[in-house]
Structures are given as C-alpha cells and as structure tokens.
Residue frames as qw, qx, qy, qz and C-alpha x, y, z in Angstrom:
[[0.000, 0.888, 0.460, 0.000, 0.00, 0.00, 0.00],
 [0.496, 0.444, -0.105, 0.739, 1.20, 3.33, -0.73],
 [0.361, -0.484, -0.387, 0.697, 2.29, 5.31, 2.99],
 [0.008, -0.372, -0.351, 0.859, 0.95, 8.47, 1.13],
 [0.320, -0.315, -0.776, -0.444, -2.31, 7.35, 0.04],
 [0.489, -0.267, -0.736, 0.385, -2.60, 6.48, 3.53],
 [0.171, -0.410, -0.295, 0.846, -1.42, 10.02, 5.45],
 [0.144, -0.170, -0.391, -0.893, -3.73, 11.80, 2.35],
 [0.400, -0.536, -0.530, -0.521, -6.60, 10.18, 3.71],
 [0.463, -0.500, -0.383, 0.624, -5.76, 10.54, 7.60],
 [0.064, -0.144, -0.089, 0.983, -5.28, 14.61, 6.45],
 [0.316, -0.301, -0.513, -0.739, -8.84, 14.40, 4.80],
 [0.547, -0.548, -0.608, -0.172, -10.68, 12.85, 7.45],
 [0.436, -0.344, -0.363, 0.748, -8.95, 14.96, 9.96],
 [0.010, 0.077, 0.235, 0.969, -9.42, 18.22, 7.79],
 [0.362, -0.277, -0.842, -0.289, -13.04, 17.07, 7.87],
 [0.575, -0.531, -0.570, 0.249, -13.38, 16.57, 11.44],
 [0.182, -0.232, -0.133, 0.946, -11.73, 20.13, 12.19],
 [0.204, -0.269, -0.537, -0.773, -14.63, 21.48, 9.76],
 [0.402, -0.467, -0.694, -0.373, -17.26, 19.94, 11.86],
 [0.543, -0.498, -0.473, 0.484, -16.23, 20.95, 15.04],
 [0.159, -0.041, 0.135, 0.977, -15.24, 24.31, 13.52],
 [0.311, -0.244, -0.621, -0.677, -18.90, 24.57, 12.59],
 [0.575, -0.387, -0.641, 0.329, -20.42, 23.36, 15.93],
 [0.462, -0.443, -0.439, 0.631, -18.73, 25.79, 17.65],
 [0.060, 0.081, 0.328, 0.939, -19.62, 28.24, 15.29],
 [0.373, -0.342, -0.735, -0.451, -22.94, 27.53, 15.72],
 [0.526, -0.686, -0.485, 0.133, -23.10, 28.11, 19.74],
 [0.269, -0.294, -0.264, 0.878, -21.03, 31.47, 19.70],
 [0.272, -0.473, -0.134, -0.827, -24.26, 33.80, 19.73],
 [0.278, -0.065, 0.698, -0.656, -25.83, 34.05, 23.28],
 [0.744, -0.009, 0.027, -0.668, -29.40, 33.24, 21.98],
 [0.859, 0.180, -0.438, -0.197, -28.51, 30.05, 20.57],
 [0.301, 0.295, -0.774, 0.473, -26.59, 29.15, 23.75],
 [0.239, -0.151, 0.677, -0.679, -29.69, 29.61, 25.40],
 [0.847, 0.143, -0.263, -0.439, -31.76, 27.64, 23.30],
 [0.733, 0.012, -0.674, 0.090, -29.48, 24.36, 23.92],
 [0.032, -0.049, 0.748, -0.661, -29.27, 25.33, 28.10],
 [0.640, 0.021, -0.035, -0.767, -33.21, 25.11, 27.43],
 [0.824, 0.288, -0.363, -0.327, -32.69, 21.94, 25.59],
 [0.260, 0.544, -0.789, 0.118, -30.30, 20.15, 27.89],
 [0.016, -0.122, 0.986, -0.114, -32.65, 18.40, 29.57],
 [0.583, 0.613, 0.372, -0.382, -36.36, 18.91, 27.38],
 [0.096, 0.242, 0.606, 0.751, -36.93, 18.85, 24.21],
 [0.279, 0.583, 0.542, -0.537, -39.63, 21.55, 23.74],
 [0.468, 0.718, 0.495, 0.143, -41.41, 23.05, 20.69],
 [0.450, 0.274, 0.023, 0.850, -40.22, 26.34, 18.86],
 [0.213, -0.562, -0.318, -0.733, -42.82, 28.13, 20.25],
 [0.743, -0.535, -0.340, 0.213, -42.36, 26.95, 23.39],
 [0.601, -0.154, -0.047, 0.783, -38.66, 28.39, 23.45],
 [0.149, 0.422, 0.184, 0.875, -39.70, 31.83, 21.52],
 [0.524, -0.712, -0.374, -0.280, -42.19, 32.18, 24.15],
 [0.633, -0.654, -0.045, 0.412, -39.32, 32.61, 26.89],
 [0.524, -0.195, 0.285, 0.778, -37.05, 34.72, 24.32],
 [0.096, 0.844, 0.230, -0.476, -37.40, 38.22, 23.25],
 [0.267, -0.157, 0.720, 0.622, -36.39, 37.50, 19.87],
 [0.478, 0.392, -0.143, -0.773, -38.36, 38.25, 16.77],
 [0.861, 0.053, 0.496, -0.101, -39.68, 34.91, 15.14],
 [0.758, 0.606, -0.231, 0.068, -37.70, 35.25, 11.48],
 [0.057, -0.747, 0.539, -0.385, -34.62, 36.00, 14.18],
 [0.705, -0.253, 0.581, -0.318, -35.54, 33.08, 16.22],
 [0.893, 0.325, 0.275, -0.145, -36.04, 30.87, 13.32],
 [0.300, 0.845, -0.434, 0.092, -32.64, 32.10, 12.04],
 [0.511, -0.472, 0.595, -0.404, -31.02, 30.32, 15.52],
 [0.836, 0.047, 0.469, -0.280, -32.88, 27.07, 15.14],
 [0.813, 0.554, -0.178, 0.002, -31.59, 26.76, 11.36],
 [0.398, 0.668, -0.605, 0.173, -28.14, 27.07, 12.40],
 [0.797, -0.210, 0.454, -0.338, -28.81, 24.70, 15.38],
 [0.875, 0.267, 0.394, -0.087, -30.17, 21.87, 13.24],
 [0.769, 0.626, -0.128, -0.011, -27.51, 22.50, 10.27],
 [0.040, 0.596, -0.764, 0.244, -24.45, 21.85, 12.84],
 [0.637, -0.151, -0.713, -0.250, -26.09, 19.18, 14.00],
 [0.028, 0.115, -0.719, 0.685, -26.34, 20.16, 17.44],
 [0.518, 0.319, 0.547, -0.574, -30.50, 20.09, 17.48],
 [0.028, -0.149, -0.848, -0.508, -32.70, 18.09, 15.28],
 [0.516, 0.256, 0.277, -0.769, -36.31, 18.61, 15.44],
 [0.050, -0.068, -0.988, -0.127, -39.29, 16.18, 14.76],
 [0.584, -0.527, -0.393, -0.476, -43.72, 15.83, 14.04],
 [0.432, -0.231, 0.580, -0.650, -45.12, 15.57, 17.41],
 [0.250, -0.118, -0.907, -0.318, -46.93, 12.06, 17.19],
 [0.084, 0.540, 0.593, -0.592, -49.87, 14.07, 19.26],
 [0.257, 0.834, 0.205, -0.443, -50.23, 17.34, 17.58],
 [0.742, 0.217, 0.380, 0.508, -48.68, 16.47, 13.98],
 [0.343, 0.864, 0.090, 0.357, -49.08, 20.09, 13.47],
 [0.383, -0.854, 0.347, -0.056, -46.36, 20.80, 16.15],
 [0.771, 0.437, -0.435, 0.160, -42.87, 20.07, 15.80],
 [0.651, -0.718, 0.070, 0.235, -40.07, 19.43, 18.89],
 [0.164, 0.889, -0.411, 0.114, -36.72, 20.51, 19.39],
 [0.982, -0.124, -0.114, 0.087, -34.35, 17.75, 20.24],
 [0.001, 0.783, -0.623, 0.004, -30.30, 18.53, 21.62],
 [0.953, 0.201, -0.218, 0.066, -28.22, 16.04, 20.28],
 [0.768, -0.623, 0.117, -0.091, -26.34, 15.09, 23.00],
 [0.906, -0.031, 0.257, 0.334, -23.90, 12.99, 21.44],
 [0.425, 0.768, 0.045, 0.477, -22.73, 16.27, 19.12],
 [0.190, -0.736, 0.396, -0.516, -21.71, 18.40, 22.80],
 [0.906, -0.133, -0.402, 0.025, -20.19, 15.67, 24.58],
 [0.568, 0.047, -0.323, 0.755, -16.84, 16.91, 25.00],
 [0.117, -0.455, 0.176, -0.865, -18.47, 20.51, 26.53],
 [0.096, -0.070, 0.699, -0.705, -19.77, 18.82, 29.89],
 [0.147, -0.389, -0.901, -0.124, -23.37, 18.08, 31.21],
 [0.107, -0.589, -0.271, -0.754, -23.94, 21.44, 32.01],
 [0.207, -0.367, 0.519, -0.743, -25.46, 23.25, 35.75],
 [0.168, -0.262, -0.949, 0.043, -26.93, 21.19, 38.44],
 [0.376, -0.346, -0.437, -0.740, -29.89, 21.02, 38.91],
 [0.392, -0.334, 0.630, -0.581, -31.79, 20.88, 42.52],
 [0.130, -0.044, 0.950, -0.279, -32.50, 17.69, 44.17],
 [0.508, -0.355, -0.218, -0.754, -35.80, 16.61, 43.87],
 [0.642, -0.230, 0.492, -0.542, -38.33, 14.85, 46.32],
 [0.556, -0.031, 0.806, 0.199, -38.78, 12.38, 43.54],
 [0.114, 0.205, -0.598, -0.766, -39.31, 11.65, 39.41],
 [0.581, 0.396, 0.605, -0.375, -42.38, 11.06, 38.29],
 [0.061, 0.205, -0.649, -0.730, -42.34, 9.90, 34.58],
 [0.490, 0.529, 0.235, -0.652, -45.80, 10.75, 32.72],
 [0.005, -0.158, 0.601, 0.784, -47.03, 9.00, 29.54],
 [0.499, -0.015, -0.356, -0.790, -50.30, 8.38, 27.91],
 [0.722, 0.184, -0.661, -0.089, -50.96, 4.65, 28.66],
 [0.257, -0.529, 0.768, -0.253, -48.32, 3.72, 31.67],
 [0.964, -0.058, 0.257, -0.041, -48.13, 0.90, 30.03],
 [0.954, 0.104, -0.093, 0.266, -44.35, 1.42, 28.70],
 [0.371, 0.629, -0.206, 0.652, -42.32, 4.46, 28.36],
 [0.224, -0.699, 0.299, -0.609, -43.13, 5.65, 31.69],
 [0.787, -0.486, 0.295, -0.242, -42.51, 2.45, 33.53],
 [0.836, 0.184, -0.122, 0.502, -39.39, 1.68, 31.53],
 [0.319, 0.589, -0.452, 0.590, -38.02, 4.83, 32.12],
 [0.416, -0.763, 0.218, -0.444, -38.79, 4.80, 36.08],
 [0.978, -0.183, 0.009, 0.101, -37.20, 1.35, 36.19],
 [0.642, 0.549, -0.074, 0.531, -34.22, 2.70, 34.34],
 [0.102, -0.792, 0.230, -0.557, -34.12, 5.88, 36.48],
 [0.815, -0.538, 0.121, -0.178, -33.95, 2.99, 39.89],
 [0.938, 0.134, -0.055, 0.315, -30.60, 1.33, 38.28],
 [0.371, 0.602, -0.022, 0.707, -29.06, 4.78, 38.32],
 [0.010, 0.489, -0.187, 0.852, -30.28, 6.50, 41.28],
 [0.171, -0.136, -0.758, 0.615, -31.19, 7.05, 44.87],
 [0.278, 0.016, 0.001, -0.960, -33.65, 9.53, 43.93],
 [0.510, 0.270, 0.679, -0.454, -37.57, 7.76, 43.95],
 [0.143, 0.152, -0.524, -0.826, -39.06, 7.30, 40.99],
 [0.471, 0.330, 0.748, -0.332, -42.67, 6.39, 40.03],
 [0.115, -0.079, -0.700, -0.701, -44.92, 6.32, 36.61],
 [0.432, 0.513, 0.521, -0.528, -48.26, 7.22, 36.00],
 [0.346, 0.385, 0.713, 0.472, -50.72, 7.79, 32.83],
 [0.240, 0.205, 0.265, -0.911, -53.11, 10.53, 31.94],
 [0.792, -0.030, 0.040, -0.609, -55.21, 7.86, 30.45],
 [0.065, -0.469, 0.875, 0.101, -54.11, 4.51, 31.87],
 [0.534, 0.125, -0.490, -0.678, -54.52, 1.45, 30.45],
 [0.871, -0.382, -0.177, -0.253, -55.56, -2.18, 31.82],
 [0.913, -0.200, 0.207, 0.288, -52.01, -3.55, 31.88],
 [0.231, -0.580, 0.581, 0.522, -48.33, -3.11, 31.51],
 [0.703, 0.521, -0.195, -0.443, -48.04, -3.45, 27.91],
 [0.985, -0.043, 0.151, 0.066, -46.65, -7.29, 26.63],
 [0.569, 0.676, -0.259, 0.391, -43.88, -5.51, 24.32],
 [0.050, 0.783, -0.473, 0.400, -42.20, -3.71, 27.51],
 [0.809, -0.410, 0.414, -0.075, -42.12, -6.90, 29.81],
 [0.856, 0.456, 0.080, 0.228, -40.42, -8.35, 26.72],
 [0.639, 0.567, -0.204, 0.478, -37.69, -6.25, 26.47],
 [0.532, -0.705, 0.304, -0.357, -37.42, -5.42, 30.21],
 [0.954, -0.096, 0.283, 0.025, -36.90, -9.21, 30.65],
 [0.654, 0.685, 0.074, 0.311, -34.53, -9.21, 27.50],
 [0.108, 0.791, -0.239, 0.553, -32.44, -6.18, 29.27],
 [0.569, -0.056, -0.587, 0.574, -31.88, -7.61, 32.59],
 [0.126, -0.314, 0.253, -0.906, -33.70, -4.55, 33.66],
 [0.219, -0.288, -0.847, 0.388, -35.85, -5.28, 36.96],
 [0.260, -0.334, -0.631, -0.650, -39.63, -4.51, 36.14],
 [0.341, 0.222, 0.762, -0.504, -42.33, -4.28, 39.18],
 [0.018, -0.183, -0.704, -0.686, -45.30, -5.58, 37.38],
 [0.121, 0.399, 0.593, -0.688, -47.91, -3.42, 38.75],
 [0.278, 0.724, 0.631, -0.014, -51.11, -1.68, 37.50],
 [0.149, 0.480, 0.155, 0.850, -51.28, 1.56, 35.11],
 [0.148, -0.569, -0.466, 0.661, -51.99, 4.49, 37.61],
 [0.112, 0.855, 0.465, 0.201, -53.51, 7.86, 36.88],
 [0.410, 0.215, -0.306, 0.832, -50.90, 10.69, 37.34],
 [0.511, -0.629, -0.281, -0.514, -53.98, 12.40, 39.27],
 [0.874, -0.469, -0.023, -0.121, -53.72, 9.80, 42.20],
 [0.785, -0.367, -0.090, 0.491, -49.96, 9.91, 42.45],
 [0.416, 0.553, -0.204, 0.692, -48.62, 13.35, 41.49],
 [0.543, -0.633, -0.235, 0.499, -47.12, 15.26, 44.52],
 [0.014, 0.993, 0.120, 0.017, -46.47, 18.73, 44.15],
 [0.375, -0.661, 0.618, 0.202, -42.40, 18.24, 45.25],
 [0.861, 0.188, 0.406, 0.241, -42.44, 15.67, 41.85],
 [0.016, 0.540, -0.384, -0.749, -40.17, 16.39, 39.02],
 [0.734, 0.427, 0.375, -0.373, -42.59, 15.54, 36.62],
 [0.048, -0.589, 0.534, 0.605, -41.07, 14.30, 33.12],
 [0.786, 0.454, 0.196, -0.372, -43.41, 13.67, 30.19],
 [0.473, -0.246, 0.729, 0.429, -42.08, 10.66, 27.59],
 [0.281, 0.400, 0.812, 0.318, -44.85, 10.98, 25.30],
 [0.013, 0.249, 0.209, 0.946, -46.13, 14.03, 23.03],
 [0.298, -0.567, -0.616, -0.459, -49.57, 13.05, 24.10],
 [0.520, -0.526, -0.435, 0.513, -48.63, 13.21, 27.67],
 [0.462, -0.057, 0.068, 0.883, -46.82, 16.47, 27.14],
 [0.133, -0.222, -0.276, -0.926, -49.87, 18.39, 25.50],
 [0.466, -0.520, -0.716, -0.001, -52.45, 17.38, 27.94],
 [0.080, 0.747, -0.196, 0.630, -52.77, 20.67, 29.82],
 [0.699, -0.620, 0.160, -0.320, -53.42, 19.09, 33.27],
 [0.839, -0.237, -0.127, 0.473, -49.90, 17.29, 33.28],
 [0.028, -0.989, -0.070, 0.126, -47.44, 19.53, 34.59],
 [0.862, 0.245, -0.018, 0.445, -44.44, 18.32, 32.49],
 [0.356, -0.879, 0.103, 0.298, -41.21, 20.29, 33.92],
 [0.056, -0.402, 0.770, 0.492, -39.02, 18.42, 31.52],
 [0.807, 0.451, 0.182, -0.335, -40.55, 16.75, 28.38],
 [0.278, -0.284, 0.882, 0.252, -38.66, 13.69, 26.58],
 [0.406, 0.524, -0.167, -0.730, -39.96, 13.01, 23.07],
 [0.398, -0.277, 0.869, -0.099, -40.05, 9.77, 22.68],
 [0.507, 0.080, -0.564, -0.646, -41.77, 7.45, 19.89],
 [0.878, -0.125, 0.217, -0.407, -44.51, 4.88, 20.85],
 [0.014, -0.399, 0.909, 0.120, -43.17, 1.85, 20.70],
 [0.435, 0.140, 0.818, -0.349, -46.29, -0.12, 21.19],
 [0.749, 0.483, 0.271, -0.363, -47.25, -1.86, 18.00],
 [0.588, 0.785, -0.181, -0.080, -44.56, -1.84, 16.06],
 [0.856, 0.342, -0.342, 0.183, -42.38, -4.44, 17.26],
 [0.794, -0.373, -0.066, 0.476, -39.29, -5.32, 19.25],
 [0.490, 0.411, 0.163, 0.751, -36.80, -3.10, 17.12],
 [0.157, -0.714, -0.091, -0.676, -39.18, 0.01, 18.59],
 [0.606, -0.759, -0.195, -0.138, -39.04, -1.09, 22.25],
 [0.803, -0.225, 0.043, 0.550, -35.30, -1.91, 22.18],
 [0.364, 0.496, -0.063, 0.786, -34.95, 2.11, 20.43],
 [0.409, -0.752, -0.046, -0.515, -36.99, 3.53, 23.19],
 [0.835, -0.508, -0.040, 0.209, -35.42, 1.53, 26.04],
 [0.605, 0.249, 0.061, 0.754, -31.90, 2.72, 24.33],
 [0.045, 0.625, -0.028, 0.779, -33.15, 6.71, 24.31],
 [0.596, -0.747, -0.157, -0.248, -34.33, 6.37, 27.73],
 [0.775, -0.365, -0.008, 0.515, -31.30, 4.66, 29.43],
 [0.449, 0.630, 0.261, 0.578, -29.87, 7.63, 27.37],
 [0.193, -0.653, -0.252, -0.688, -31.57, 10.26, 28.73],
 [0.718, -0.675, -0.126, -0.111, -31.79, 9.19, 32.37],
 [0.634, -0.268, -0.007, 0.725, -27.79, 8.48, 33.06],
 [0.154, 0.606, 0.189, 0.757, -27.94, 12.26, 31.23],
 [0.219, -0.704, -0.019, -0.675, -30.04, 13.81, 33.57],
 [0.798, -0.584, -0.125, 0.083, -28.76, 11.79, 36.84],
 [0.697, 0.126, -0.146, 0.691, -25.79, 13.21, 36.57],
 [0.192, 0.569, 0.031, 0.799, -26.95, 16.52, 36.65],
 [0.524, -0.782, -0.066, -0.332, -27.90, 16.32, 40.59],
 [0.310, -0.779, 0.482, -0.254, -25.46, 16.21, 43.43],
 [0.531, 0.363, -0.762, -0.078, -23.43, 13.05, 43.96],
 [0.033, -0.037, 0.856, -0.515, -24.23, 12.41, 47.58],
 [0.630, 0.253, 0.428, -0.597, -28.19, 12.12, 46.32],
 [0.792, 0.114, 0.323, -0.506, -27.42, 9.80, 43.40],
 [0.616, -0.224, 0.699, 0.287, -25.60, 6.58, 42.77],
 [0.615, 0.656, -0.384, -0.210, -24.62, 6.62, 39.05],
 [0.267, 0.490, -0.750, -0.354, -23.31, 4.06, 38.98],
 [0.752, -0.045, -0.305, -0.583, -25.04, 1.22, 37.15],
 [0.621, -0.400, 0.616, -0.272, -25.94, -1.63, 39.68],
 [0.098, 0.347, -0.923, -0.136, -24.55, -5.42, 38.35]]
C-alpha cells in the first residue's frame, strides 16, 4: 500500500473533522442560541415553546434554530400528538466533550408521565432505579388495563428489573415536590400534566421489538444524562450489576 495514500486520507478525514467541530462551535457562539441548547439540555420543547421565553423576533428566532439543526447540534421532529407541532431535540452525542452542564436541585422524587403507563413511563422509572437514589414512580393521563406485553419483553430481554404493577392515573400519584417528566407528546400536550421536563419519545407499542429496544436505548440515554446533573451524595450513578 502506498504510505501516502494512507497520510492523504488521515489529512482528509482529519481536515473534515476540524470542519465539523469548527462549525459546531460556530454555531453556539451567539448568546441566543446558547440559550436555546441550556433550554434543551434536559427537554426537548417546541419552537414556540422556546420563543415564548425569548425576546427574539420569530424570522430572528427561526434564524437560531436553522443554524442549530444544520451543525447538528438540534434536530427537530412531528409531534406524534399534535402532527401540526414540531419538537426541538439537543443532540447530545454532538456536545459531549463541553460537559453536562449546571446542576440542577434535588428533587423529592421523578415522576415519569405517559399516555398509557403501560411502557415508556414504567421503563423509564425502572431505568431511572438502576441509576439512582432519587424515587421514581410512573403514571398515565389515560391509563390502560395492563403493563403493555412488548415492555415486559424487552425489560426481561435487558436484565432490567420490572415491578409488574397496575397503570396508575398521574392524578392519584402526582405530589407537588415531583419532578414531573413527560415521555410521550400526548402526555406532554395534555394541559393538566405539569411536564417540567418533556422527553420526546416514539410509541413503541405496535410496532415491534426493534421500537421497544430504540426507546429503552433513548431512555437509558436520557436518564444516566439527567442523573448526573444532581449532586453526587443524592445519586448513585453508577449502574448496579
């Protein structure tokens, strides 16, 4: 093989990689758009959500969001509620190397909110027990009869330790000291949940293994994410054997 064949393509894919990062950071020196992804570091919310807390004009605002989504630092997706609404999504994996960002206070405990509680929200509170000291519970805002069959499947599958209990009603267990965190668009636009953070998640139910094993993937995601961001002496990161 020729040795500078080789170092040509090592200077391309390097030259590359300086580009993208060069971009990136190009992309988070303006203050707005820094405070769009501290928004986004642990919610995904709507654009109109975010312009709604920023005194930005909306072509201005919409300016932001483009250069966001074309560094790849935020992606954005249909709601699978309100198809006419779109979320905002921070791609985590793009701002790795820049930290996990300010903590956040302690709650009393997580309460994770989806339509159903028959998967997302009772994977993610299972998930959220492997990780942390903090409580965690799941509710619905319309639940159904039963844990769904898909998430005992891939619970079981995952080694991840399941209580199989009844769907609840977030009604009959929310607590005022919860940090509420909606998994599911429907959940999310329901005015009577009070979603503090909001985690965009696709249904998985119907549509196979493949869909419970991405959702179980973004969740375990998403939860070591935001356990990190509370004090160490309130919660064991690290994942129990």
């Amino acid at each position: 093989m020729d040795d500078s064949v080789t170092i040509d393509s090592m200077d391309v894919e390097q030259q590359d990689e300086l580009e993208r990062r060069a971009k990136v950071h190009a992309a988070l020196g303006d203050p707005v758009r820094l405070r769009i992804v501290d928004m986004l570091q642990t919610s995904d919310a709507s654009p109109t959500e975010i312009a709604g807390m920023l005194a930005v004009p909306s072509n201005l605002f919409a300016h932001h969001v483009q250069a966001l989504v074309s560094a790849g630092v935020v992606s954005r997706h249909h709601s699978e509620g309100d198809r006419r609404r779109t979320y905002l999504h921070l791609e985590q994996d793009t701002l790795e190397s820049l930290g996990t960002g300010s903590p956040r206070p302690v709650p009393k405990r997580v309460l994770f909110v989806c339509t159903g509680n028959t998967a997302r929200s009772h994977l993610a509170a299972a998930l959220w027990r492997q990780v942390s000291s903090i409580p965690a519970e799941s509710a619905g805002t319309h639940p159904a009869d039963r844990i769904n069959p898909g998430t005992i499947d891939v619970a079981t599958r995952r080694e991840l330790d399941l209580p199989i209990v009844e769907p609840q009603r977030i009604e009959d267990v929310l607590d005022p000291e919860d940090l509420v965190v909606t998994v599911c668009d429907r959940a999310h636009e329901t005015p009577k949940v009070p979603g503090e953070l909001h985690w965009s998640i696709p249904d998985p139910v119907g549509k196979g293994p493949e869909a419970f094993d991405t959702a179980y993937a973004e969740l375990e995601r998403r939860i070591n994410a935001l356990a990190s961001r509370f004090e160490p002496d309130q919660s064991s990161l690290t994942r129990k054997e």
